[in-house]
C-alpha positions as a Markdown table, in Angstrom:
| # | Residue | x | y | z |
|---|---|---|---|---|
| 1 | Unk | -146.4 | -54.1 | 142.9 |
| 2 | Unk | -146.4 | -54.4 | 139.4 |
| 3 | Unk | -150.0 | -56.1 | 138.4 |
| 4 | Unk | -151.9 | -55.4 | 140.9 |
| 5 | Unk | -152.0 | -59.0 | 142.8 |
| 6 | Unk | -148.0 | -59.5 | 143.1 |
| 7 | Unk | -145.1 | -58.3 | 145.2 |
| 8 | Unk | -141.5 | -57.4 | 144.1 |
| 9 | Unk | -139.6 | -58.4 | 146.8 |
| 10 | Unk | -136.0 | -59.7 | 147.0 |
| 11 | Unk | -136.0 | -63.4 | 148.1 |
| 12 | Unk | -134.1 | -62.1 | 151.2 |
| 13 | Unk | -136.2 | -59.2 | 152.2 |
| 14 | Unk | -138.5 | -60.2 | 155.4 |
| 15 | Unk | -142.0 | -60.2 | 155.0 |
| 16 | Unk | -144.0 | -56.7 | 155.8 |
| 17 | Unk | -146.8 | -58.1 | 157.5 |
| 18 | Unk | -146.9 | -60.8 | 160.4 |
| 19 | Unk | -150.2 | -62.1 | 160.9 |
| 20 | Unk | -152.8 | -65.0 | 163.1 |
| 21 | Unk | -155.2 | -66.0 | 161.3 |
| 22 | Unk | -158.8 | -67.0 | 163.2 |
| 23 | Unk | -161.8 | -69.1 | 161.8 |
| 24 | Unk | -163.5 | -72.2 | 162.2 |
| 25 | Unk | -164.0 | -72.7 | 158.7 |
| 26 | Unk | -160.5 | -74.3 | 157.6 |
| 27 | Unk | -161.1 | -73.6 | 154.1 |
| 28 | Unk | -161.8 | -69.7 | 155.0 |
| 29 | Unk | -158.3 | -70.1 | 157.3 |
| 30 | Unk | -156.3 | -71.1 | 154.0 |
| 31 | Unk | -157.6 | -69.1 | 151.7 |
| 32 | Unk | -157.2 | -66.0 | 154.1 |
| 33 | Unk | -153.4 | -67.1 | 154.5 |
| 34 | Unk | -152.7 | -67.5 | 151.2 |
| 35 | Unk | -153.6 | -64.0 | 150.7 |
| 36 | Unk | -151.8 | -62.9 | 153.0 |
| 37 | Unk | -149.0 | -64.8 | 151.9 |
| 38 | Unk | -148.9 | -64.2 | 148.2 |
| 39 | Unk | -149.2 | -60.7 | 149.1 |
| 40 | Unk | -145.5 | -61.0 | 151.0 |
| 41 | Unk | -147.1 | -61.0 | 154.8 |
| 42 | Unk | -146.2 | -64.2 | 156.8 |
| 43 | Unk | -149.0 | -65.9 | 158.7 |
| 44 | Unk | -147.4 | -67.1 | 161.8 |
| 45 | Unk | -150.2 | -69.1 | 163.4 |
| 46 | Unk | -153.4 | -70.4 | 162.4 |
| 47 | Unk | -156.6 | -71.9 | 165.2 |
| 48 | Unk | -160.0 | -72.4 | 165.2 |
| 49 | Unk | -161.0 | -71.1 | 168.7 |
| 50 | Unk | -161.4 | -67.3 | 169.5 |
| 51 | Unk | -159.5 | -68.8 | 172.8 |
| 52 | Unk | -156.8 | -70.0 | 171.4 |
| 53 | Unk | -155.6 | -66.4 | 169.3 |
| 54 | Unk | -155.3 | -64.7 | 172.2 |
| 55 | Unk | -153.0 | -66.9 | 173.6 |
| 56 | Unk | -151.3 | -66.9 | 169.7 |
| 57 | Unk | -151.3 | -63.4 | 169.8 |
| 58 | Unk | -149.6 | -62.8 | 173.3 |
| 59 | Unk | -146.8 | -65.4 | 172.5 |
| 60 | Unk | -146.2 | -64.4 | 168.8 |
| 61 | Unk | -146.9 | -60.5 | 168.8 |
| 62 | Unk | -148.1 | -60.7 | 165.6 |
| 63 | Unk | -148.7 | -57.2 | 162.8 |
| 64 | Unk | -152.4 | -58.1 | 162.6 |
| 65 | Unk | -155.2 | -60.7 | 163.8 |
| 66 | Unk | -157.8 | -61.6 | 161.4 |
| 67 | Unk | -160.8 | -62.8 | 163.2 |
């Protein structure tokens, strides 16, 4: 990092974090991914329903869950 809120990263390199994202508050869900995102992680699912990460989580075996 060089600012504090970036990530040097080749464009080839894969992201360091994997991550499902859980709320029912879609404008919590985006901002949490974008986070996430700008911080070079890769949020491979987002849902609404407690329910529904498990089952996310199971099929995608993701770095992280953020309930």
């Amino acid at each position: 990092m060089t600012d504090g809120t970036s990530v040097d990263r080749d464009a080839g390199d894969p992201p360091t974090l994997r991550a499902v994202v859980c709320d029912d508050d879609a404008v919590v869900r985006s901002v949490v991914s974008q986070l996430i995102e700008e911080r070079g992680g890769q949020v491979i699912a987002e849902t609404d329903a407690a329910a529904q990460t498990i089952a996310l989580a199971e099929r995608f075996e993701p770095d992280v869950v953020v309930l």
